[in-house]
Each structure stands twice: as C-alpha cells, then as structure tokens.
C-alpha positions, -999 to 999 in steps of 0.1 A, spaced: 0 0 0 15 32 -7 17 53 22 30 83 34 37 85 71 40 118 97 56 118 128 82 134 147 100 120 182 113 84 192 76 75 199 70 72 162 101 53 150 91 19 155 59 28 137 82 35 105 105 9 106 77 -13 105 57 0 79 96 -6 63 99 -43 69 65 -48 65 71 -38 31 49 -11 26 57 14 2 62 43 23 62 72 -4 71 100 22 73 112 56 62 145 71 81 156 102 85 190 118 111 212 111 149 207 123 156 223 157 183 239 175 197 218 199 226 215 227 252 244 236 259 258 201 224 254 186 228 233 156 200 224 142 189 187 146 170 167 125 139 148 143 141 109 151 118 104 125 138 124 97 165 106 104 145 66 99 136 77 69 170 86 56 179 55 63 158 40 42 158 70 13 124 80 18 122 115 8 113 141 38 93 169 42 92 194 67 64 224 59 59 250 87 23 251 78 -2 222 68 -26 249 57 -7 267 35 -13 245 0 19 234 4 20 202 23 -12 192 3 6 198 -34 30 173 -20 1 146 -13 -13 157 -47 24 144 -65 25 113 -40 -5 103 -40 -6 78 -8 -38 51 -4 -34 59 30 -20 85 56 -6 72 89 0 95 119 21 89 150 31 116 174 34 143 145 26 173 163 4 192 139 -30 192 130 -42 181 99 -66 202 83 -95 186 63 -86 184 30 -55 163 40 -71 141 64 -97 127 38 -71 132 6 -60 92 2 -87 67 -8 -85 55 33 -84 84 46 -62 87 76 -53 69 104 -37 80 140 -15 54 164 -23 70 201 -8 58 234 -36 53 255 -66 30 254 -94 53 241 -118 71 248 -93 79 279 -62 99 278 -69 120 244 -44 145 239 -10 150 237 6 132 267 -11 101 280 16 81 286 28 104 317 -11 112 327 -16 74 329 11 71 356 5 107 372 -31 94 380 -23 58 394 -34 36 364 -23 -1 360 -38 -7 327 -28 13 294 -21 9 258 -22 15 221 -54 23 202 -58 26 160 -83 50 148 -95 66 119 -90 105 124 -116 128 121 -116 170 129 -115 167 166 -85 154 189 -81 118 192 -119 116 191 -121 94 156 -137 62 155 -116 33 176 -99 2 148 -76 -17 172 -62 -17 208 -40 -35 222 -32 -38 261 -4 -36 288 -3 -36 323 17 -5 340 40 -22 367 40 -6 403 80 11 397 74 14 360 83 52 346 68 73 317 103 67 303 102 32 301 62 31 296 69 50 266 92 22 249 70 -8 255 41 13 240 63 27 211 66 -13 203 31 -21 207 22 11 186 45 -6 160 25 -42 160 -9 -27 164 -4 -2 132 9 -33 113 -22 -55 124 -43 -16 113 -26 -15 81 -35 -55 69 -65 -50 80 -78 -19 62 -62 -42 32 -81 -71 36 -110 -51 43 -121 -65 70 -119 -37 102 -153 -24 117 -146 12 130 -164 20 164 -174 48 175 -160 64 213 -183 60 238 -181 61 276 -155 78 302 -132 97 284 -105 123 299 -80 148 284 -44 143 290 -26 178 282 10 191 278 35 187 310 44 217 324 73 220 355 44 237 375 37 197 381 73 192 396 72 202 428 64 175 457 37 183 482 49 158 510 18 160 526 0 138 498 2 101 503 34 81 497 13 64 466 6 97 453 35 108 451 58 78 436 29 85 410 40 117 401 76 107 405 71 81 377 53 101 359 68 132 353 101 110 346 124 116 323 107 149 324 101 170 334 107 157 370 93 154 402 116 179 426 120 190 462 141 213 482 173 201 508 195 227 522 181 253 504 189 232 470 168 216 444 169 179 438 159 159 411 143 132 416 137 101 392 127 74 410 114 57 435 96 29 456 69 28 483 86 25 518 64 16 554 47 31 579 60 66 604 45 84 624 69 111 613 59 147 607 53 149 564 88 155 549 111 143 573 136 118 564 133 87 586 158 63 573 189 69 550 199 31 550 209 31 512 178 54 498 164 88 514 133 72 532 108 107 534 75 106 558 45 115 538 11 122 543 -14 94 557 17 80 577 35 69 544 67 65 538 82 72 502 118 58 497 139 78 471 165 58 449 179 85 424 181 116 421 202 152 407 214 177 429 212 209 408 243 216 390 256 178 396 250 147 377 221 124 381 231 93 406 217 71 430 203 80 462 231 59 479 259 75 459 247 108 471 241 102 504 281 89 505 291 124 491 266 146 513 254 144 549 221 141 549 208 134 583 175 113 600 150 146 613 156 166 585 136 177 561 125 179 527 106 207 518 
C-alpha cells in the first residue's frame, strides 16, 4: 500500500521501521522542522527524519499544513493511506480525507481515555495499572475518531513514563501493522468512542514540585510520571533535587517530609503516615546518581527535612 507517514520524536520510529519491513511502500514522511539543539544550537534533525533517511524515503518538513503546500505534496504522491504517530500538527480537512482510506492516527492510550497530547505520563500521574495502544481513523477533533484496534499492557508498580513510553512505542508498531493488513483485507469495523473519556494535556514544571503531605502512593505517581521529564523535585538545604525514581517504603509516624531512614535510599515521611523511599536523584548543578551514591558524598541526616 503506498503510504505516506508523519511523525516526529522516538515514539514514532518503531511505527516506520515497521511499515519498512512490513514492506509497505512508504512514499514519504512528514516531520517538523529541524531544531536547534545542545550548547551551540545546531539544528537537529527529528528521530523520525533521520528513519527515513535511512531508508531513502524523501522528507518533508512544511511550517504550515494549511498553507497548499504540504497538500501539493500529497497531490504528486498520491498515498492510499496517511498514517499519523506523534506528529505534532494538526491536519486540516482536505488532507485528512485526501487518500482513498483516509487517515489513520496510532495514540498511546486505550481510548476514549487519555486524548491528547501526553497520555503516557497522565496514565502514571493518575495511578493507572492498565494502558495501551489504540488505531483509529481521524476525524476533525483530537483523538476523538472512530476506535480500529487496541492492544493492552499492564503498568508495573516502579514502571516510569520513560520506560512506559518504549513498551508502548513497540506495541504502537504491531498494532499499526495489524491496522494497516486490516484496512487491506477489508475487513476492520470502525467503532465509535463511547463512555469515560478524559483529556491528558502538555506537562508543564508547574507539576514538579512535591507536596509531601499527599500520600506516599501519590507521590511515587507523580515521580514516575513526570520522569524523564520533566521531573518530580524537592528542596534540601536550600537546593533543588531531582528526583527520578522511587519505591513505596512503610509506615511513620513522622511529621510529612522528614527523612526517617537513610539506609541506602532517602526514606521521606508522607502524608497518611507513608513513607516514600527515594532511589535516584540530581542535585542541581551535579549529575544524576543514586540516592546511595549521594548520600556517600553529602550528609544528609534522620530529622531533616524535605521541603
């Protein structure tokens, strides 16, 4: 089937490189533009741009999908089908219905649930143990299309958004392949979404900050989930730490934010007599490490606080 694919971070490279050895005919691939990047600000290409070179599919970046432009491409390429993963633009109608199946969108949560543009971290932030991949056709709104496939995965207690993020990148990749045969052999039965449905939006750092008064559960939630970024922090001597992950620790009767226990992880008293056991974290201005490296380096003593 001759396809032309958009996408833009790591999310969406297995997608491509399975269209790839699927052998699809990918015909092109729409990604944003280049972006300056690191100390010196030279430009870098997205993940996705860089797939498809691999492969010699020809790229396009246009600043605009409402311009003409990007639609005079579709109009030489001609694609049977448009596949969308993580592409960060908004397709405007006369794109989204251009190929002879219209278009179809690989999203990381199981839908209705999680629409929007980060429901891998929202999943975790809000304590769920079930997520995964749904297919749909795409219509005008966001991520309200009608539902082709889904596939499952549980959401292990320690798990991270980092780590959720690659087994769902994979999954997208087997569920879009399972999409893509279908919608050739004809046989898929769109459905409508129906039922609870919630909107998971952009992370911002006003998330980071730790209120050790909420539950120990709560927040190894919003450790996980705000990890690899834009992460969970909290105040020591006046400094701001980092901090990546975690594990649920006992009971205290310790005052919220005191550290109980520094027996190889900062063990924190939290609200409802919790206890929250911190196993890496990043001083500001130092490199990230475990909590028992750091507490090696720094004296951090039983009846402080963290704030």
């Amino acid at each position: 089937m001759r396809i032309v694919f958009m996408g833009t971070p790591d999310f969406a490279v297995p997608c491509l490189e399975r269209l790839v050895s699927d052998g699809e005919e990918v015909v092109g691939v729409f990604t944003q533009p280049d972006k300056p990047k690191g100390r010196g600000y030279t430009l870098a290409p997205p993940p996705v741009k860089e797939e498809a070179l691999k492969h010699n599919i020809p790229v396009f970046q246009p600043k605009s999908m409402r311009d003409g432009e990007a639609l005079a491409v579709l109009e030489r390429l001609q694609p049977e089908l448009i596949v969308v993963v993580a592409y960060g633009k908004i397709l405007p109608k006369e794109i989204l219905y251009f190929p002879k199946y219209h278009s179809i969108n690989i999203h990381a949560s199981l839908l209705p649930k999680y629409r929007g543009s980060a429901p891998i971290q929202w999943s975790i932030l809000n304590g769920e143990t079930v997520t995964g991949v749904t297919s749909m056709l795409m219509d005008e709104g966001i991520d309200t299309g009608d539902m082709l496939l889904r596939a499952e995965t549980e959401i292990p207690e320690d798990m991270t958004a980092g780590e959720l993020h690659d087994v769902l990148a994979k999954l997208g990749a087997q569920v879009l392949s399972e999409t893509v045969a279908a919608i050739c052999e004809n046989r898929l039965n769109p459905i409508p979404q129906t039922g609870e449905s919630n909107y998971a939006p952009m992370l911002t750092k006003e998330l980071c900050p730790i209120d050790f008064s909420r539950s120990a559960l709560e927040i190894h939630n919003q450790i996980r989930g705000l990890s690899p970024w834009p992460v969970a922090t909290a105040m020591w001597q006046g400094k701001r730490l980092k901090i990546f992950r975690s594990e649920l620790g006992g009971k205290t009767d310790a005052p919220a934010g005191t550290i109980v226990s520094t027996d190889g992880a900062i063990a924190v008293a939290c609200g409802d007599k919790t206890v929250l056991r911190i196993l890496e974290l990043q001083q500001e201005g130092k490199k990230r490490m475990s909590a028992a490296d750091f507490l090696v380096g720094h004296a951090v003593k039983v009846g402080s606080a963290l704030q």
